[in-house]
PyMOL commands that place a pseudoatom at each C-alpha (Angstrom):
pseudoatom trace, name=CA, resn=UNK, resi=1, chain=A, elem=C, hetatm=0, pos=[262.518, 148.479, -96.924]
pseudoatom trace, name=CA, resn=UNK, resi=2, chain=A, elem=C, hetatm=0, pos=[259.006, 148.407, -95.176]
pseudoatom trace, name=CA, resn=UNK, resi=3, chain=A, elem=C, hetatm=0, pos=[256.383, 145.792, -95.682]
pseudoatom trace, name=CA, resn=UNK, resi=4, chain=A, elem=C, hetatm=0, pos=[253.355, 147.151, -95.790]
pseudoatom trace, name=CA, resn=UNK, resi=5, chain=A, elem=C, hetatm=0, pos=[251.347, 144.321, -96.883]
pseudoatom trace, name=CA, resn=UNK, resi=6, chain=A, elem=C, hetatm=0, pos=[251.545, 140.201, -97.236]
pseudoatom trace, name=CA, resn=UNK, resi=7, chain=A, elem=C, hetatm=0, pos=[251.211, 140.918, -100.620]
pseudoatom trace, name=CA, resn=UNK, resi=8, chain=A, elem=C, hetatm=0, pos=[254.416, 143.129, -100.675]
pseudoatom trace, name=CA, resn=UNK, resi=9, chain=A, elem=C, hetatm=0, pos=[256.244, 139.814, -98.926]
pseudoatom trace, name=CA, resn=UNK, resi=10, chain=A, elem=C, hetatm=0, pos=[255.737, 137.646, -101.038]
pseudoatom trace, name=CA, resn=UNK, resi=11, chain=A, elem=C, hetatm=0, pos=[256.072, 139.617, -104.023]
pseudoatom trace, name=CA, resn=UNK, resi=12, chain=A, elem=C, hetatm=0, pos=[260.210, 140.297, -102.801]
pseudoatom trace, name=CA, resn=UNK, resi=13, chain=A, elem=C, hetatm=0, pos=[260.142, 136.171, -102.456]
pseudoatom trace, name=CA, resn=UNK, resi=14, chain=A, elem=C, hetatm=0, pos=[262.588, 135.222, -105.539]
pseudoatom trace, name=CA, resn=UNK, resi=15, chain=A, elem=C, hetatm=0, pos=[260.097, 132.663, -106.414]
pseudoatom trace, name=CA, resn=UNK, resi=16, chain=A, elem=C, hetatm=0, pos=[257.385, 135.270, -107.197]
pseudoatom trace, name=CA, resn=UNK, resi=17, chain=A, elem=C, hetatm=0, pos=[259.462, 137.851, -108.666]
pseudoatom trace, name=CA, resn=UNK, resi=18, chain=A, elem=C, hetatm=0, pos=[259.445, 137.277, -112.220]
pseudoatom trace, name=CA, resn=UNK, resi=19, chain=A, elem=C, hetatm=0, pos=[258.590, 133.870, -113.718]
pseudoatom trace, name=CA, resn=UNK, resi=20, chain=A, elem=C, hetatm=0, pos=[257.118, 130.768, -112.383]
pseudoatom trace, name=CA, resn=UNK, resi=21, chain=A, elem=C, hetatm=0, pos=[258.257, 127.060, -112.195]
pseudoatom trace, name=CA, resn=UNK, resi=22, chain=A, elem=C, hetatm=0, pos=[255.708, 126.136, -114.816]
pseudoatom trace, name=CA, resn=UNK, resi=23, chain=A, elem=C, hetatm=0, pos=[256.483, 129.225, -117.296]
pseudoatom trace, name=CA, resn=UNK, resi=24, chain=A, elem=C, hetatm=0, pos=[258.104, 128.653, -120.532]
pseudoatom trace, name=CA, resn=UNK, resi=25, chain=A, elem=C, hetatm=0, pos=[261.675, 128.956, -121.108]
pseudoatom trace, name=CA, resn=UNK, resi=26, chain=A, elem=C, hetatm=0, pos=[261.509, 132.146, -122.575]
pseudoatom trace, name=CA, resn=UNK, resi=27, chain=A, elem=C, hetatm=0, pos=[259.991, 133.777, -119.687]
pseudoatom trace, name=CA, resn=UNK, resi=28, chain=A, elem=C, hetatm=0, pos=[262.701, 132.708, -117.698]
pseudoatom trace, name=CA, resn=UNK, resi=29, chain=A, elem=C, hetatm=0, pos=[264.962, 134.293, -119.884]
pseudoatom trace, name=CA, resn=UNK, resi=30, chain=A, elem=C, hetatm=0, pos=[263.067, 137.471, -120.058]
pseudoatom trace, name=CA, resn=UNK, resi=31, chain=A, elem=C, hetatm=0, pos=[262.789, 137.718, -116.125]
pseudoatom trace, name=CA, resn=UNK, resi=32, chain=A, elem=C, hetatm=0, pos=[266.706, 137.076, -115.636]
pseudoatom trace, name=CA, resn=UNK, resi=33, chain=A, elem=C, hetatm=0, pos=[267.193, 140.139, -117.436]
pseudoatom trace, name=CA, resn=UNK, resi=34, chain=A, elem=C, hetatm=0, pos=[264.225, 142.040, -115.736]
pseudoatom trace, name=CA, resn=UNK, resi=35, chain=A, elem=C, hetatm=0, pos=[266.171, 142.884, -112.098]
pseudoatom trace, name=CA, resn=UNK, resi=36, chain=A, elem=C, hetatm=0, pos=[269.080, 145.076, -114.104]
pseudoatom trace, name=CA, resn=UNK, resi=37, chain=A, elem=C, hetatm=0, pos=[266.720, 146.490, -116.943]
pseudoatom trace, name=CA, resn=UNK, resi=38, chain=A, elem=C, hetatm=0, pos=[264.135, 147.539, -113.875]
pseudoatom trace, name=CA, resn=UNK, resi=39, chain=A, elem=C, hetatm=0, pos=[266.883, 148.614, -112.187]
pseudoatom trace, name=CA, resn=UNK, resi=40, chain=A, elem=C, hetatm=0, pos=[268.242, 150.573, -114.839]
pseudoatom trace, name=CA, resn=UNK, resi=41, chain=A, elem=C, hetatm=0, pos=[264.776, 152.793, -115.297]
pseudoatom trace, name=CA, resn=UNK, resi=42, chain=A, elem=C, hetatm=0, pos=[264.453, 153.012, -111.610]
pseudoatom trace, name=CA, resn=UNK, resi=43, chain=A, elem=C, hetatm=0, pos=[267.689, 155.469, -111.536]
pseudoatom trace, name=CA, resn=UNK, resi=44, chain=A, elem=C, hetatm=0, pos=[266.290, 156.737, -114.853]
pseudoatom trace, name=CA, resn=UNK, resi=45, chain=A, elem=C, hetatm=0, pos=[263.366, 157.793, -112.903]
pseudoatom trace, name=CA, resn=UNK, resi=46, chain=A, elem=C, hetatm=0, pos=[265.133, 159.577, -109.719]
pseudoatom trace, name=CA, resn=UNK, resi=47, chain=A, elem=C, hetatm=0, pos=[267.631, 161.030, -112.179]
pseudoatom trace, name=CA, resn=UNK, resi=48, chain=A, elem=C, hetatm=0, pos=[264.488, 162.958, -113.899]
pseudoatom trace, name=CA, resn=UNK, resi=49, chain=A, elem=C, hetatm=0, pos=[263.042, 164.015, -110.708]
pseudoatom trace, name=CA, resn=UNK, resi=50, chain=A, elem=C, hetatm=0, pos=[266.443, 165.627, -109.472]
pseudoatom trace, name=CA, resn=UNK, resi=51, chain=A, elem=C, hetatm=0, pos=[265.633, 168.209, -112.028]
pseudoatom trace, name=CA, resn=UNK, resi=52, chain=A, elem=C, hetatm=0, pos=[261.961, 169.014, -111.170]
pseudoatom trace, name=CA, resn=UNK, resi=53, chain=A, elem=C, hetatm=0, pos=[258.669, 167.156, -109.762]
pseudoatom trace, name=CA, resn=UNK, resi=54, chain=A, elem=C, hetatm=0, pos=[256.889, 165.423, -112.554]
pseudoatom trace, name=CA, resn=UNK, resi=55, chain=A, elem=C, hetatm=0, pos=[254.255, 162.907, -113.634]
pseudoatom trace, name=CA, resn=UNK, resi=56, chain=A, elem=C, hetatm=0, pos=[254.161, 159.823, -115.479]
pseudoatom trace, name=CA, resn=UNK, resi=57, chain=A, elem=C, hetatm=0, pos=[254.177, 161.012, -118.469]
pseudoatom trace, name=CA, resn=UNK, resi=58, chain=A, elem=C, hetatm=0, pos=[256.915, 164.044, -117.790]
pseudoatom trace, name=CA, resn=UNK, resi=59, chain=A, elem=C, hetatm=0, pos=[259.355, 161.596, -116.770]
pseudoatom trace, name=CA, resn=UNK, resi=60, chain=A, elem=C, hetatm=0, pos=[258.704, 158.863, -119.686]
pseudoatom trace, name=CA, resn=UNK, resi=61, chain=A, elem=C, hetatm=0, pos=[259.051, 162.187, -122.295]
pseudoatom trace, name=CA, resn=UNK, resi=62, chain=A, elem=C, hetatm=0, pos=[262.467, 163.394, -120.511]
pseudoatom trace, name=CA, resn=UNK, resi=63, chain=A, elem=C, hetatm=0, pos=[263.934, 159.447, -119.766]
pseudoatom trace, name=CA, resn=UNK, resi=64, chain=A, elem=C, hetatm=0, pos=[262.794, 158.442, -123.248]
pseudoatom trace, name=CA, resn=UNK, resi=65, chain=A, elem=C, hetatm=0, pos=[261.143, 155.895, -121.662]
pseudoatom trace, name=CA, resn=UNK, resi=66, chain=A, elem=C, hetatm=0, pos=[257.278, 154.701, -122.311]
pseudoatom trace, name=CA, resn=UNK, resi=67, chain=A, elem=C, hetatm=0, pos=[254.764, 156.172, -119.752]
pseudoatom trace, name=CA, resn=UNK, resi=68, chain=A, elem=C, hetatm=0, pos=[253.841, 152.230, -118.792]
pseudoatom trace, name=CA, resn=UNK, resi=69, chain=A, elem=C, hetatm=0, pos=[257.840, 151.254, -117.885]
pseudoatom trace, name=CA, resn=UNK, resi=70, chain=A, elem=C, hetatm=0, pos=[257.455, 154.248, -115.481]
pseudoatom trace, name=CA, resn=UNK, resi=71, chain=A, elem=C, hetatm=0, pos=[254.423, 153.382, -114.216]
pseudoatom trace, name=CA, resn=UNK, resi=72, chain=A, elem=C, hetatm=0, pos=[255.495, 150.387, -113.427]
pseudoatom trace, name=CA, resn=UNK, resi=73, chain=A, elem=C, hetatm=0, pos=[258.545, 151.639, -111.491]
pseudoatom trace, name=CA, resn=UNK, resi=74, chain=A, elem=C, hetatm=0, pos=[256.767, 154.487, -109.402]
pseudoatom trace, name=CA, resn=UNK, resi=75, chain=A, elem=C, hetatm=0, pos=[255.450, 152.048, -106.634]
pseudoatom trace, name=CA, resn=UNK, resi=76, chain=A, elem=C, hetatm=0, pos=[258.469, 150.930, -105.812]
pseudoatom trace, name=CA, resn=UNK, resi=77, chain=A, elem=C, hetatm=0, pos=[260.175, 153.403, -105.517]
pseudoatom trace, name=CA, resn=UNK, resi=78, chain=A, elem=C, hetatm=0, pos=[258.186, 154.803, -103.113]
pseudoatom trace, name=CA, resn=UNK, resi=79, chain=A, elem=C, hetatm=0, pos=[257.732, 152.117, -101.169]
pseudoatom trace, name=CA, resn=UNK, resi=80, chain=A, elem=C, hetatm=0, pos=[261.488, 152.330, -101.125]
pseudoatom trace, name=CA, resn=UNK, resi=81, chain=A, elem=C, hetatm=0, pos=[261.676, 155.958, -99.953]
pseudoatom trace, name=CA, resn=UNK, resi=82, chain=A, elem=C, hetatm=0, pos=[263.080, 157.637, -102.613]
pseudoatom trace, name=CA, resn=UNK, resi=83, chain=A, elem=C, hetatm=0, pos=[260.030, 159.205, -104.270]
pseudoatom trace, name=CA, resn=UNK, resi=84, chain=A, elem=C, hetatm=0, pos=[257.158, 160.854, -102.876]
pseudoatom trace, name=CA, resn=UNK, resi=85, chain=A, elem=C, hetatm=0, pos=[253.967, 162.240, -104.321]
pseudoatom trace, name=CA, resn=UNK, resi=86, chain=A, elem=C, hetatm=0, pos=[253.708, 165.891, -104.193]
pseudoatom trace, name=CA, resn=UNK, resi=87, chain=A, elem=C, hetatm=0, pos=[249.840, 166.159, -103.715]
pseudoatom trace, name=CA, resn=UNK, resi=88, chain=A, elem=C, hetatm=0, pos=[249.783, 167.849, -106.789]
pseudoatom trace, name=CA, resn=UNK, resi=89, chain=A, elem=C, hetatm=0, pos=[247.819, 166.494, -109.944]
pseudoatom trace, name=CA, resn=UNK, resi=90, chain=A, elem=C, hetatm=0, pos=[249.676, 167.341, -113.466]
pseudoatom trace, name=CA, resn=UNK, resi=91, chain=A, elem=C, hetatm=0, pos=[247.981, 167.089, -116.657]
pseudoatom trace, name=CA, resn=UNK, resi=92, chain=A, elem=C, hetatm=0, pos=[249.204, 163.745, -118.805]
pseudoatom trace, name=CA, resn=UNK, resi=93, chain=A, elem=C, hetatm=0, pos=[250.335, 163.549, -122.419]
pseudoatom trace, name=CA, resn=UNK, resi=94, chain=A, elem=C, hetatm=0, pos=[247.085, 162.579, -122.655]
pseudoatom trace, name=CA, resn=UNK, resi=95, chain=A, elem=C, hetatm=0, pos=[245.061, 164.904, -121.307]
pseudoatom trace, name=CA, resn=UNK, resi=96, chain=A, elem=C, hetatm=0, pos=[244.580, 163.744, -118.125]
pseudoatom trace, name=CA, resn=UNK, resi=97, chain=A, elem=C, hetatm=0, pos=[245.376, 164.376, -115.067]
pseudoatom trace, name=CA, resn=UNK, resi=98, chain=A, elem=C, hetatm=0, pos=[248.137, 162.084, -112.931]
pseudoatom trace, name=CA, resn=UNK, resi=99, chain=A, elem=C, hetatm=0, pos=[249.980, 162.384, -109.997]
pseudoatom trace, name=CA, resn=UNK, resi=100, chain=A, elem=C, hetatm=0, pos=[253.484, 164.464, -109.667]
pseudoatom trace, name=CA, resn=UNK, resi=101, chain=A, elem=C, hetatm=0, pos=[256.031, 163.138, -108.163]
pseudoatom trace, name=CA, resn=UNK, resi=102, chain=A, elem=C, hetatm=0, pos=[259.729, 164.299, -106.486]
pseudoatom trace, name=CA, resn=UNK, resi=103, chain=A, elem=C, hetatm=0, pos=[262.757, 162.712, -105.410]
pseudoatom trace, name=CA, resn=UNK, resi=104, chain=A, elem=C, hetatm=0, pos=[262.089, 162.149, -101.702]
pseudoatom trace, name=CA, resn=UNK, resi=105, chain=A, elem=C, hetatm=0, pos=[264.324, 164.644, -98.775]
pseudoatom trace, name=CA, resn=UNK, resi=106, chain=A, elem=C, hetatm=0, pos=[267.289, 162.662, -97.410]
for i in range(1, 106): cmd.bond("trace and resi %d" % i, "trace and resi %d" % (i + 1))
show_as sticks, trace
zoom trace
C-alpha cells in the first residue's frame, strides 16, 4: 500500500482507526467489529465491478448495500489498487451525476 499523505499514516495507526481512548464503551465495541464488516463490503464492492464499471449508487443497488457504506469504501480501495475511476461520470439514483468505477487491470 502507498502513502500518499501524513494523513493516510496515521489514519492505518491502530490507535486512529476506529475509536479513541476516551470514547465510550460502545464505540469500542462497534469499531472491533468495523475491520471484518468493512472488509466484508470491500469484496462486495470488487465483486460488483467484475461484472461491469459502475457508480456509487450502481454498486449499492446490485450489493444491496446503502450508497453511503460504498462511499465510504471507494477510497480505499483505490488507494489500494484494486479500483480505478473510469473518467466517466454516471448518472446517480438520484439524479446526479457520480463517478464510475472498475475493478483495476492486474
Amino acid at each position: 500500500m502507498v502513502l500518499r499523505t501524513t494523513q493516510d499514516a496515521i489514519n492505518t495507526l491502530p490507535l486512529f482507526a476506529a475509536a479513541r481512548r476516551s470514547d465510550a464503551a460502545t464505540s469500542h465495541d462497534a469499531a472491533a467489529h468495523a475491520g471484518p464488516l468493512a472488509e466484508r463490503h470491500e469484496r462486495q464492492i470488487v465483486a460488483a465491478l467484475l461484472e461491469r464499471p459502475l457508480g456509487a449508487s450502481g454498486i449499492a443497488k446490485l450489493c444491496g448495500l446503502l450508497p453511503h457504506q460504498v462511499g465510504k469504501r471507494l477510497a480505499k480501495l483505490e488507494r489500494d489498487g484494486r479500483i480505478v475511476q473510469t473518467g466517466r461520470v454516471v448518472t446517480s439514483a438520484s439524479g446526479r451525476g457520480e463517478r464510475e468505477w472498475m475493478v483495476a487491470a492486474q
